[in-house]
C-alpha positions as CSV (number, residue, x, y, z in Angstrom):
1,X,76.7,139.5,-4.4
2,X,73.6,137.6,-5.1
3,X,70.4,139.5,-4.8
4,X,68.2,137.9,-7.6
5,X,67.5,135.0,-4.9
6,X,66.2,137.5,-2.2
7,X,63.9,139.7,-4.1
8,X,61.2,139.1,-6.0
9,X,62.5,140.7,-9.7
10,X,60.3,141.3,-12.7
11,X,62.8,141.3,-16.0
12,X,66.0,142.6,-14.8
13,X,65.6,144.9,-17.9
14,X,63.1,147.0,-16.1
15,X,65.3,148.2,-13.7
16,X,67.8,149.0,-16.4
17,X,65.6,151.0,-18.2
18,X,64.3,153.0,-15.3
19,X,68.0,153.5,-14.2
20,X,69.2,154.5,-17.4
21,X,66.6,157.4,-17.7
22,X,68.0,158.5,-14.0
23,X,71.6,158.4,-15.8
24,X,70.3,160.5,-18.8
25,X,68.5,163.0,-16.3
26,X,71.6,162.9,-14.0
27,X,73.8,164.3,-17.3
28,X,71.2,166.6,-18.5
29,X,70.5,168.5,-15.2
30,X,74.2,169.0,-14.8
31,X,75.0,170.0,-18.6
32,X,72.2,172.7,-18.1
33,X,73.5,174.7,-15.8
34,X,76.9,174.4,-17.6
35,X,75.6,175.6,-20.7
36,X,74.6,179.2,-19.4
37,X,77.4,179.7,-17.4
38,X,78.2,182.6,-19.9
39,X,74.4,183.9,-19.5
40,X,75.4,183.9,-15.3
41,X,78.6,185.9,-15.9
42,X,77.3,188.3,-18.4
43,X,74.0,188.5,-15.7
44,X,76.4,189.1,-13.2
45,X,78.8,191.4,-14.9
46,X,81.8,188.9,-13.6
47,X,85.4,189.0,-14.7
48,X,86.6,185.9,-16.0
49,X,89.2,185.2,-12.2
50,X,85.5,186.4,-10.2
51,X,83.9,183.6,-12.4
52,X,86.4,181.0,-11.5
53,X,86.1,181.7,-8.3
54,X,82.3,181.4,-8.1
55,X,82.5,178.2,-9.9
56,X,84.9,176.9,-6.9
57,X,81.6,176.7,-4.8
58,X,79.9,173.6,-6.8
59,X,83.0,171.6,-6.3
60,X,83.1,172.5,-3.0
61,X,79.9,171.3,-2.2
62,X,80.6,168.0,-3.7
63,X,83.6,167.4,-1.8
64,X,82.0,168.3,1.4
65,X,79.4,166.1,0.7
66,X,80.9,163.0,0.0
67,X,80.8,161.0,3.3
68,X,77.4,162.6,4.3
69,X,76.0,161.0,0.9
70,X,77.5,157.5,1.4
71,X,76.2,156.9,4.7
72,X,72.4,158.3,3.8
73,X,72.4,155.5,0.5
74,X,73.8,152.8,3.0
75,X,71.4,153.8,5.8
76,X,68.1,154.8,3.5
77,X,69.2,153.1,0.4
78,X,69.7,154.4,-3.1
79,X,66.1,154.1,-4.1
80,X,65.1,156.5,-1.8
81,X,68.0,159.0,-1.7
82,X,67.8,158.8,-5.5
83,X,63.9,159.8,-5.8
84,X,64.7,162.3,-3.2
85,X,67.7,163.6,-5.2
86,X,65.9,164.1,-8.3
87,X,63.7,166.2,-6.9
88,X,65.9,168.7,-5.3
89,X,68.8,168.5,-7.9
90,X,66.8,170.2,-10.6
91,X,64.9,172.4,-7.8
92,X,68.4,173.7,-6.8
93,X,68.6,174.3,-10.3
94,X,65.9,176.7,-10.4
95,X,67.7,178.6,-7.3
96,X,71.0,179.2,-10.0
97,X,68.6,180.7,-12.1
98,X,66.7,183.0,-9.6
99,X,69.5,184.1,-7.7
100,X,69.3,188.0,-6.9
101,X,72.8,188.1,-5.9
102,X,76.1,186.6,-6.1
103,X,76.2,185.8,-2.3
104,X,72.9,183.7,-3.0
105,X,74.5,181.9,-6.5
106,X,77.6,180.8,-4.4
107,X,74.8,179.6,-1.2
108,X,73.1,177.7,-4.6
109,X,76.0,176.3,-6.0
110,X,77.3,174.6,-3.0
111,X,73.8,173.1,-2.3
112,X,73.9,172.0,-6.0
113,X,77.0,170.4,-5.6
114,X,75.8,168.9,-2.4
115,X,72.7,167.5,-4.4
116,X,74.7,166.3,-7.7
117,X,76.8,164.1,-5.2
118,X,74.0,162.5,-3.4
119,X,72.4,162.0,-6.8
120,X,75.9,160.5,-8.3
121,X,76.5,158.2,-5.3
122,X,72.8,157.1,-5.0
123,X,72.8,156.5,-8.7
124,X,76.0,154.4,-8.7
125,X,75.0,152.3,-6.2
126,X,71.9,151.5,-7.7
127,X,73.9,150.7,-11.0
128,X,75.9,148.2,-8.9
129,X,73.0,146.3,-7.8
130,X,71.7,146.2,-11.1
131,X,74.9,145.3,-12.5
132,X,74.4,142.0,-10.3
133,X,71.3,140.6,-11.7
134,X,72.8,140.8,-15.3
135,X,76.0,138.9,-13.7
136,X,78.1,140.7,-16.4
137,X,79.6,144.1,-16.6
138,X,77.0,146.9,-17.8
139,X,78.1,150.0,-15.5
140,X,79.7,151.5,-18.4
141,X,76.2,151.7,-20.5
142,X,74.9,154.1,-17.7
143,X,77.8,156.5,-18.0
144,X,77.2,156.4,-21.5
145,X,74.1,157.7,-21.0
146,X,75.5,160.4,-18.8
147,X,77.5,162.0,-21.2
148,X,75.0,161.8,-24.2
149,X,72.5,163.8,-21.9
150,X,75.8,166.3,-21.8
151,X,75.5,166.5,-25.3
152,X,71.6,166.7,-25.4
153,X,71.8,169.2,-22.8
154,X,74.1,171.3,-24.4
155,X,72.2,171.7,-27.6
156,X,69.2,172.4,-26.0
157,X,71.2,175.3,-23.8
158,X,72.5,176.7,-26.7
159,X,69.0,176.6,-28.4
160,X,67.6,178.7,-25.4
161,X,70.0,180.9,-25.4
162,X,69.7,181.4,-28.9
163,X,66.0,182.3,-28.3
164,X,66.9,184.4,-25.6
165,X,65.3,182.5,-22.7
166,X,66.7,183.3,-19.8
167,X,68.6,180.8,-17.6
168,X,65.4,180.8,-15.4
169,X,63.1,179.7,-17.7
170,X,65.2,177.3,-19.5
171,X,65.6,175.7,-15.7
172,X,62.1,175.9,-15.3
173,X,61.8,173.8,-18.3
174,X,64.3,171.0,-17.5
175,X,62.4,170.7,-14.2
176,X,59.3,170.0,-15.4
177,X,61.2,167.7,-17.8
178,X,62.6,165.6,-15.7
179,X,59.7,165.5,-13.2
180,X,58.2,163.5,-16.2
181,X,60.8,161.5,-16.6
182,X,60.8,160.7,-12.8
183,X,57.5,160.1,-12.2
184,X,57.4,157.5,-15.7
185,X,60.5,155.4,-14.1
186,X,60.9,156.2,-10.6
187,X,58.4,153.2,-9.8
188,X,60.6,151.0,-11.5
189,X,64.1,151.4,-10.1
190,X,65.2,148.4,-7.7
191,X,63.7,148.1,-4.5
192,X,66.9,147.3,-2.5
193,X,70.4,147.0,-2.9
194,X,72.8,144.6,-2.7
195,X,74.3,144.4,1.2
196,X,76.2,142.0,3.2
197,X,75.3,142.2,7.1
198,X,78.9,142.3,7.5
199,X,79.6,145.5,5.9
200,X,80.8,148.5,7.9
201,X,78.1,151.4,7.9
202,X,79.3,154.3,9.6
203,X,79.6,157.5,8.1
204,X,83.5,157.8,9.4
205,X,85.2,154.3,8.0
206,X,88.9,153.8,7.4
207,X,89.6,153.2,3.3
208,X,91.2,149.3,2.9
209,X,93.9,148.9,0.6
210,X,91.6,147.9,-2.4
211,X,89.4,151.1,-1.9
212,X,92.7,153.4,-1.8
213,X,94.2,151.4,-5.2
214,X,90.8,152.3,-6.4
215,X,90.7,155.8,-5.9
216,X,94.8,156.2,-7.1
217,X,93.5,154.6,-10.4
218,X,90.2,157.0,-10.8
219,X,92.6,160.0,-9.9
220,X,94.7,159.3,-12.2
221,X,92.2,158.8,-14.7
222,X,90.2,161.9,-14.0
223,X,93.5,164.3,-13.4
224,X,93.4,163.6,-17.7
225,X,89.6,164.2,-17.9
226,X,90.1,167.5,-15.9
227,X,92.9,168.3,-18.3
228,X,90.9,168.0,-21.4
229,X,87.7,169.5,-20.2
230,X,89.7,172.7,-19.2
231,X,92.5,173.1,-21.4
232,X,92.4,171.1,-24.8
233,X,90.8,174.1,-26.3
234,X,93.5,176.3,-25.4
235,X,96.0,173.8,-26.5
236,X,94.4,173.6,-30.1
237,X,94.6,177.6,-29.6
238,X,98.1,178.4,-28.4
239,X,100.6,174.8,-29.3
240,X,98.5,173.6,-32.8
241,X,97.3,177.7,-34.3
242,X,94.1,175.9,-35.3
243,X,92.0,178.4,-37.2
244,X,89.0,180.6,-34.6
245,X,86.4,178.3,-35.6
246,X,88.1,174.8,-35.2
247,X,89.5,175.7,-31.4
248,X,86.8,173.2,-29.9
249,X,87.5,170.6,-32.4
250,X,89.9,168.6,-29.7
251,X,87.5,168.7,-26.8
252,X,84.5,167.8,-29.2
253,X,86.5,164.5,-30.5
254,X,87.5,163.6,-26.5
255,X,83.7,164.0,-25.3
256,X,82.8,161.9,-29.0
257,X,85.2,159.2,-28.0
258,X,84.5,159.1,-24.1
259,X,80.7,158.8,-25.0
260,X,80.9,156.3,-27.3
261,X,83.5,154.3,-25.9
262,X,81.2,154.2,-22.7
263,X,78.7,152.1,-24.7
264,X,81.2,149.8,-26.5
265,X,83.1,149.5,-22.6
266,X,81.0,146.6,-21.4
267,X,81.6,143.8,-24.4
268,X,84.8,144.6,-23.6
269,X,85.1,143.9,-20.4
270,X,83.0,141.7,-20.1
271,X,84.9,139.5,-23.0
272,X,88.8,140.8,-21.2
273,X,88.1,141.6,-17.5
274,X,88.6,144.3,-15.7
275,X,92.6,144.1,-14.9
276,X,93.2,144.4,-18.3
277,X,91.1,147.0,-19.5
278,X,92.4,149.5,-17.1
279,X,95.8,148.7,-18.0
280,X,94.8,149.4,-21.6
281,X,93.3,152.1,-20.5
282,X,96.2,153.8,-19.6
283,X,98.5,152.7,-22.5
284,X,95.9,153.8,-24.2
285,X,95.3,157.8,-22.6
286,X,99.7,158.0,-23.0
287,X,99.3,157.6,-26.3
288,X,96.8,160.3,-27.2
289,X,98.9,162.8,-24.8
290,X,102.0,162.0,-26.1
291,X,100.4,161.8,-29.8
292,X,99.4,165.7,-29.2
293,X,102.7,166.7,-27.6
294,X,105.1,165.1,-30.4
295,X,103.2,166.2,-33.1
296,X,101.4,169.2,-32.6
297,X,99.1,169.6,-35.6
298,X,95.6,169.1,-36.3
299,X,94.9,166.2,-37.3
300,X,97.4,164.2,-35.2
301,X,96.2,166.1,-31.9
302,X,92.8,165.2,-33.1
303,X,93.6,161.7,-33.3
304,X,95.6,162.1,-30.2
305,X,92.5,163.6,-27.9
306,X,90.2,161.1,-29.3
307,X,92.7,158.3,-28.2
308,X,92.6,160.2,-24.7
309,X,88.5,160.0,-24.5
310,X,89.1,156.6,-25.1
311,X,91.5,156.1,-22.9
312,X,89.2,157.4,-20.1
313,X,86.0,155.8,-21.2
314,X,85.6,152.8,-19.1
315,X,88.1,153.8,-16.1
316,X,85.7,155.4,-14.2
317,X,82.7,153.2,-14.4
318,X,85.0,150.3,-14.0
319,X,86.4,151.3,-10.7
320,X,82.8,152.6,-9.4
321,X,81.8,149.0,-10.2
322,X,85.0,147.2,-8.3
323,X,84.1,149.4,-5.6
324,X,80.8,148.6,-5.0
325,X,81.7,144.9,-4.4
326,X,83.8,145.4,-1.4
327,X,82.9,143.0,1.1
328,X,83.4,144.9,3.8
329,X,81.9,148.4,3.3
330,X,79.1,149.4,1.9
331,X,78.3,150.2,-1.6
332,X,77.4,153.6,-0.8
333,X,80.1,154.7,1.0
334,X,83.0,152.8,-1.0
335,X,81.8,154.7,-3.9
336,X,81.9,157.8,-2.0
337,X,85.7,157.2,-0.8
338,X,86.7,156.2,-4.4
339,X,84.7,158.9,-5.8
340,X,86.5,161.4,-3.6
341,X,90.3,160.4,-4.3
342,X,89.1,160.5,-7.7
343,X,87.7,163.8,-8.0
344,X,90.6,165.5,-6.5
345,X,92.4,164.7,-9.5
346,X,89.5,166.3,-11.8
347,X,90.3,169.3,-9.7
348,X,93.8,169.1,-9.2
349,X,94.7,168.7,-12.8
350,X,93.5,172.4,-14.4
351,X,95.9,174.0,-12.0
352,X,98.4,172.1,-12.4
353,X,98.7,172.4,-15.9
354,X,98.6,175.9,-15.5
355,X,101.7,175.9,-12.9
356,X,104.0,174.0,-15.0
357,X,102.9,175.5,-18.1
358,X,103.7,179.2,-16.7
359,X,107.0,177.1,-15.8
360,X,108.3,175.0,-18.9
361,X,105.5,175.2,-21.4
362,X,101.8,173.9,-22.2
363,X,103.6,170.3,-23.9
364,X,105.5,170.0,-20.8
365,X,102.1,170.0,-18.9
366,X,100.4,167.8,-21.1
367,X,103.4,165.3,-21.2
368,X,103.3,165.4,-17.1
369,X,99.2,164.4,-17.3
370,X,100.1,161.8,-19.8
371,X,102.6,160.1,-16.9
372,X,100.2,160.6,-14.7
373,X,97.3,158.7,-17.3
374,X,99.9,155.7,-16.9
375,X,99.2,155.3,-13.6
376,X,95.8,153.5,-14.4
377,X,97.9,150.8,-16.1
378,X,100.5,150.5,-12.9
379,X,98.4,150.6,-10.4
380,X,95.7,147.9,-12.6
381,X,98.0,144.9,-11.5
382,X,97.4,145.6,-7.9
383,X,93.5,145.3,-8.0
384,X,92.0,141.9,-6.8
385,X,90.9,140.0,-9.9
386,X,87.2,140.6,-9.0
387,X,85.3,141.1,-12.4
């Protein structure tokens, strides 16, 4: 994939930069709306099954979005669909807030889903190209950046609710905020993306072997991430007792270890390759599990869960960037295929540690996801040695 040769560049560094901000924007748009999801339920007056079901409307809208938003960054390319998502993403935002009524949040909430996945795909894709001109892996960095704006935008949700601003405002605010941020490094993201004329583009294209490996080894990688995003609090809660006020501690040390091994990921693979990362990665995400299952206390489920965030760091980025090298469909839509095996198993995993729970018990569950984790290091020595 060699694009520096075609295009007239400036320092590759430039478009790093200006994608990076996109990243951090990317994380803190979504993370804002997360953050007063209690402020929308209490607005709403909404039981805690009417919540879950409202929230089934933003995954939704991702899902159905997927192939529309790989063909429009292959057709328009991801400069273009990326400005134009970055606009809309945090406009839709505003909508959540404004919403009147619940029929109206759930219309919102699928658009916004719709929007995060055009942004996601758009993003990625650009990523990839960048990725080129460095000839060395640096995906990783961007997601990095994506889950410290998860963190940034967190605090500063909790700060507005704290001061009583109302969701509206407070998305008011993050527009403007990242309109700034837009305008300062829109006019630096790359021109055009890496393509080969041979490259299917059609929005309907059949997944090759390599793509479907792909996606296995993101779903089994994000069935974990799903697990600990929805349920490691109420692991610490019902398997380890842990005192009121140290029932978050096991989600806090995944997100600290999935954030900061995203930053370390790239001198690593760029030192090990690719193949052996992911099959680290897995050994790696069984451990933490089954660290958590056989000794359910607080400090070894804590050092368990931050072996799981690390575990899960690089998977994701890693696979994203495998995928965009496929040399026969386009960035944009291989991203989208492996994006959508993937993110089944972010929402396939909540449930189904909740069914086999209610069946043999919480540890059961958690030592079915860490099986599951292992599948990133199986399925690893099937992947093409492209990295």
């Amino acid at each position: 994939m060699q694009i520096a040769n075609t295009l007239s560049l400036p320092v590759p560094r430039i478009y790093r930069i200006a994608l990076s901000i996109f990243f951090f924007v990317q994380g803190l748009i979504f993370a804002s709306w997360a953050s007063r999801i209690p402020d929308i339920k209490l607005k709403f007056n909404l039981s805690d099954a009417e919540l879950g079901s409202l929230l089934f409307a933003l995954p939704a809208g991702q899902m159905a979005g997927m192939a529309l938003s790989g063909y429009l960054v292959s057709k328009f390319g991801s400069r273009l669909m990326l400005l134009i998502g970055v606009v809309i993403y945090p406009g839709t935002l505003i909508l959540l807030g404004a919403a009147p009524t619940i029929a109206l949040l759930v219309t919102a909430l699928v658009f916004f889903g719709l929007c995060a996945n055009l942004i996601n795909i758009a993003a990625n894709t650009q990523a990839i190209s960048v990725e080129a001109l460095y000839r060395k892996s640096i995906m990783a960095s961007f997601h990095g950046l994506w889950s410290l704006a998860g963190f940034t935008g967190g605090l500063i949700g909790g700060f507005m609710a704290a001061h009583k601003q109302t969701p509206f405002v407070h998305y008011c605010m993050i527009f403007g905020l990242t309109m700034l941020l837009a305008l300062l490094s829109g006019p630096y993201l790359l021109p055009r993306d890496a393509s080969r004329k041979n490259k299917q583009t059609s929005i309907f294209v059949k997944p090759n072997k390599s793509i479907i490996i792909l996606g296995m080894i993101t779903f089994a990688c994000m069935i974990c991430e799903g697990t600990m995003f929805e349920w490691s609090g109420v692991y610490f809660q019902q398997i380890v007792h842990a005192p009121v006020n140290l029932v978050g501690l096991g989600f806090t040390a995944f997100m600290s270890t999935m954030a900061g091994g995203r930053f370390a990921a790239d001198y690593f693979i760029t030192k090990f390759g690719v193949k052996r990362m992911l099959q680290a990665s897995g050994i790696t995400i069984l451990t933490g599990l089954l660290t958590a299952v056989i000794l359910p206390t607080i400090v070894p489920t804590t050092i368990g869960f931050l072996l799981v965030g690390l575990g899960v760091a690089s998977v994701v980025p890693m696979t994203y960037s495998l995928a965009g090298r496929s040399r026969t469909i386009q960035p944009g839509v291989a991203l989208a295929m492996v994006s959508s095996i993937g993110f089944l198993g972010f929402l396939l995993g909540p449930p189904l540690i909740g069914f086999v729970a209610e069946a043999f018990g919480l540890r059961w569950s958690f030592t079915l996801i860490a099986v599951l984790g292992l599948g990133t290091t199986l399925l690893a020595g099937s992947i093409k040695n492209e990295e």
